[in-house]
C-alpha positions, 0 to 999 in steps of 0.5 A: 350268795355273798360273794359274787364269784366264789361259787362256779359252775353249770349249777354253781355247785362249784366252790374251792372251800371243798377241796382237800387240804394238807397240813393246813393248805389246799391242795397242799399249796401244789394245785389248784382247786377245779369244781372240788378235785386238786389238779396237781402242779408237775411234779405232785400227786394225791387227793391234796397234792401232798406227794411229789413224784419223785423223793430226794429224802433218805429213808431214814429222813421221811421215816423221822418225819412221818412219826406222831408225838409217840414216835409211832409211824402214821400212827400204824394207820399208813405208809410213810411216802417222802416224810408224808403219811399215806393213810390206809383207806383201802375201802375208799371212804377216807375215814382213816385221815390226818396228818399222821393218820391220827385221826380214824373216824371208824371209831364212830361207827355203831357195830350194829347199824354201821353207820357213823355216831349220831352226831358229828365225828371229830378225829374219831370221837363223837360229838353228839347233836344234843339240842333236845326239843324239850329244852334239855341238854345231855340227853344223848350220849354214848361212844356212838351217840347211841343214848338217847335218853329222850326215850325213857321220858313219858309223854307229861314227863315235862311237867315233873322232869322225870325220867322213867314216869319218876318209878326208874332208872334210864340207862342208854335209853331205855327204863330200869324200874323199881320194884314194884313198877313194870311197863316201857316207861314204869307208868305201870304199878304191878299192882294194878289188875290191868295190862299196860296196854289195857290202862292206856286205851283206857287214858285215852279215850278218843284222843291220840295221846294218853289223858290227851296228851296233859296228864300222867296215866297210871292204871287206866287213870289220868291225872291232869296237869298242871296239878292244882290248875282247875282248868285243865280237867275230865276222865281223860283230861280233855278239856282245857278251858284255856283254849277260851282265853285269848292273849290278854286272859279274857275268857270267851271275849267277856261275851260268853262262857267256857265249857270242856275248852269251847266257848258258849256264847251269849245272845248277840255274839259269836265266833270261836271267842265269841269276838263278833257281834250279831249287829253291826253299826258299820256300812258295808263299806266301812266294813270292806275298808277295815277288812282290806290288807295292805295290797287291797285284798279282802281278808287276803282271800281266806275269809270273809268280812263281818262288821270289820273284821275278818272270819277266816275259812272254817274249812282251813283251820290253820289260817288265821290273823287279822287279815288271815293272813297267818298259817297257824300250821308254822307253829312249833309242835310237841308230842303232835300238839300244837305249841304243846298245848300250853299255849296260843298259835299267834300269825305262825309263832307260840304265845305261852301261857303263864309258867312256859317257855320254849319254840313250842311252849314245851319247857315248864319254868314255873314251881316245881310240881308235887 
């Protein structure tokens, strides 16, 4: 709390900002704010105190003042009550509300699930959340924010930017292929002999995701991306030999070799990045002290100290960090991979490979892909 006292209550769930306002006042200026609920002064009444009990306005005179720009009484939403709209909001939902009853917040709803737009309704129009986490924008969209176009992107759509697997047109969400394409997504040529569902047990092998998750299926066939990256490779592309390198490039420490994206290490090394030594040249105390965090603990209690240097518990693959004191875990994911794959997990934060960008390394930035 920044200010001391603006919050109130048993469970200091209190706070004046959410009581109702009339034209621009809490409690229209005639009461008080109590833990959320206006309690009128004498003489008001309503949600906002916006109604005085008794009217000494002609009937003419609340009518003219109870008119919207078009000259149309609480915008056929209300009743006028002293030069004051009443908004008709028999059901108790206050979606119908402004001024003038302008404002009808049931132009929001989606028929089919009622409930209000996706997104954020602003005086009965929708304003979509449309923060995509592949780093587009204006993918949702619609009346109600029903159109997410999110949904005709495949999996490696975020190497090519294409919609629909680049074989359809995307209407509301869902995929229009051209001729001679078929499937949820037209990944699907019709003149492959397979099923959809045939080609895709056979891109994925024993991963989650088709062609791992870094290449584009058609026919049962992967293409890896990035093209023309010879690391990224195999029937269903699940090596990726960029998992030998650490921050600085440097494949399996200097100390070995990097098959199917696991490093080989030479005599004398070992570790995920072949980044320890067999022998050491260090006491044990030496060792202790560089293995130490700042609060005395060694390896902050998640891993054990070899020649200096931490080896984080095999058993908790997402500690990690010099001291093991990083949960790779608060990494950003994206189609369940961490950093998407395109990337290194670095103490909870994604260090991108060259050509990517994003929270979770998810937006190609370099050239555009054939």
């Amino acid at each position: 709390v920044t200010e001391p006292g603006t919050f109130f209550g048993p469970l200091c769930e209190c706070h004046e900002w959410v009581c109702q306002t009339y034209d621009g006042d809490t409690c229209a200026g005639h009461g008080t704010c109590d833990c959320g609920k206006c309690r009128c002064d004498v003489g008001w009444f309503g949600d906002a105190c916006q109604y005085p009990t008794k009217c000494d306005l002609t009937k003419k005179t609340s009518n003219q003042m109870c008119k919207n720009s078009q000259d149309v009484i609480c915008s056929n939403a209300g009743t006028c009550h002293c030069g004051r709209c009443k908004c008709d909001n028999s059901d108790g939902n206050g979606l119908v509300y402004g001024k003038f009853c302008e404002c009808d917040d049931r132009e929001c709803m989606d028929e089919e699930t009622e409930e209000i737009c996706g997104g954020t309704c602003v005086c009965g129009e929708c304003s979509c959340h449309d923060v995509d986490p592949t780093g587009d924008w204006g993918d949702i969209h619609g009346d109600t924010c029903e159109c997410d176009e999110r949904d005709c992107r495949a999996v490696y759509d975020r190497y090519s930017d294409d919609f629909c697997s680049g074989h359809g047109q995307c209407n509301c969400g869902r995929c229009d292929c051209k001729a001679g394409w078929h499937g949820e997504k037209c990944e699907q040529p019709l003149s492959c002999q397979l099923t959809s569902e045939e080609s895709a047990r056979k891109c994925q092998g024993n991963s989650g995701l088709p062609c791992s998750g870094r290449g584009k299926c058609e026919c049962g066939k992967c293409t890896c991306y990035p093209p023309g990256d010879s690391r990224v490779y195999g029937k269903t592309c699940e090596c990726d030999d960029r998992h030998c390198e650490d921050l600085q490039g440097v494949v399996c420490g200097g100390h070995g070799r990097c098959s199917c994206g696991r490093c080989v290490c030479a005599r004398g090394w070992f570790g995920k990045l072949c980044q320890h030594p067999r022998k050491c040249n260090l006491t044990e105390e030496q060792s202790r002290s560089l293995c130490e965090s700042a609060d005395g603990t060694l390896c902050s209690g998640k891993g054990s100290c070899h020649c200096g240097k931490c080896i984080c518990s095999a058993e908790e693959w997402y500690v990690s960090g010099e001291f093991c004191d990083c949960d790779d875990r608060d990494c950003d994911r994206h189609d369940g991979l961490i950093c998407t794959g395109n990337g290194i997990c670095s103490c909870g934060n994604c260090e991108c490979w060259d050509g990517w960008n994003g929270n979770a390394c998810e937006i190609w930035l370099g050239t555009e892909f054939p």
